[in-house]
C-alpha positions, 0 to 999 in steps of 0.5 A, a space after each residue: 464417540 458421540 454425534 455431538 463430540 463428533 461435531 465439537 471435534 471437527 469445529 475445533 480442528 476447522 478453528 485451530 486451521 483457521 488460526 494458524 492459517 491467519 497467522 501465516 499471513 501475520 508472519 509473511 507480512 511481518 517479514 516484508 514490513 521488517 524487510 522494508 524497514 531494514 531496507 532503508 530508502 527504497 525508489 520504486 517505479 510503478 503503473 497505477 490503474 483506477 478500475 470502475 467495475 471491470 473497465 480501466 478508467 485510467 493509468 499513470 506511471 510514476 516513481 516513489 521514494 520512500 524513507 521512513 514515514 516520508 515520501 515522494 511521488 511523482 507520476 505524469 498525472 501529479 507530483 505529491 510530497 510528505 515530510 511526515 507532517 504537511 503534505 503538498 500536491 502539485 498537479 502536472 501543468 497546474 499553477 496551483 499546489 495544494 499543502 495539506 495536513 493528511 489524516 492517516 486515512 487519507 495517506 493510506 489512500 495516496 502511498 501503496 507502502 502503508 499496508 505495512 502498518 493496516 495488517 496489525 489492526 483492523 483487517 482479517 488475513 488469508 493467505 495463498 499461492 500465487 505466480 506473478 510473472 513466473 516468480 513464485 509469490 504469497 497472496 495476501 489478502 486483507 479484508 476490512 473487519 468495518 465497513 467504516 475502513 476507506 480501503 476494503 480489501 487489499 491482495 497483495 502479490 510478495 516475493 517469496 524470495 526477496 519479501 518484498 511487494 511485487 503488486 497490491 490491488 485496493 477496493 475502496 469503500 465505494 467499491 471502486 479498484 486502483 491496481 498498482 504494479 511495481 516495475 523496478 525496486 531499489 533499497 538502501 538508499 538515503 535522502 535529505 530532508 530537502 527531498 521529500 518538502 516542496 521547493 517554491 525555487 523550483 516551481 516559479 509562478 506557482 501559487 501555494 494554497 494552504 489548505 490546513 
């Protein structure tokens, strides 16, 4: 076999790994986005930590609810509602909510469960083994194909077993972190529309500044 055959050889083999390796990734995630999916409503308790470089700069706990495209979150730092169209944000101990209509980049931005539709354009894959908390688990790192995407690179930490996300740390475009830990998980759940739509009734004295 010639040098050059040689080398065609190992580029070829090193392409076919990479394939299949990218494609392993591909199906973990498909399997967590259709867990996600058949899972109905899903609550979820979470700490969220902003990083600047290695240095915390901030930590919120809150709850999200989930239903389909809609959710809620509610944390000490802000309360957030989107019923798939119009998005209101009310910050804690503020006379003033904020209704918006959200771009898709910005809801990336604001609910950690979007990755389940960034991974199917747009970003490469890798895949490795990881250990969170003694669970055995995937490592999931998407990696921003433009320097254009607002979230540059995603790792996420799936439960082998159930499939579902147990941690996702994003780097934004300025090169800043925001790590998001899931503390309790429930699935099957179901909502009215009411939950997911800020409620004037419920906050008296509250102004609404309609930023649309």
């Amino acid at each position: 076999m010639t040098f050059k055959r040689i080398v065609f050889s190992l580029f070829t083999a090193c392409a076919v790994s990479t394939a299949s390796w990218a494609q392993t990734a591909r199906q973990v995630l498909d399997q967590t986005a259709a867990k996600l999916k058949s899972s109905g409503g899903i609550e979820a308790t979470f700490e969220g930590t902003q990083f600047k470089g290695l240095e915390e700069t901030g930590t919120t706990n809150g709850r999200i609810f989930v239903q389909g495209n809609k959710f809620k979150i509610s944390s000490d730092a802000l309360t957030t509602w989107f019923d798939g169209h119009t998005q209101w944000t009310l910050l804690t101990g503020s006379d003033e909510v904020n209704v918006s209509t959200p771009t898709q980049a910005e809801l990336q931005q604001i609910n950690p469960y979007t990755f389940v539709n960034l991974y199917k354009r747009g970003y490469t894959l890798k895949l490795a083994a990881a250990n969170y908390h003694g669970k055995s688990c995937h490592e999931v790192r998407l990696v921003a194909q433009s320097k254009a995407e607002p979230m540059q690179l995603l790792i996420l930490l799936i439960d082998k077993q159930t499939k579902l996300p147990h941690s996702i740390r994003v780097k934004d475009s300025k090169g800043e972190w925001t790590r998001i830990r899931v503390n309790g998980l429930r699935t099957g759940l179901r909502w009215n529309d009411a939950t997911f739509k800020y409620d004037p009734a419920q906050h008296p004295g509250v102004e609404v500044i309609d930023l649309r």
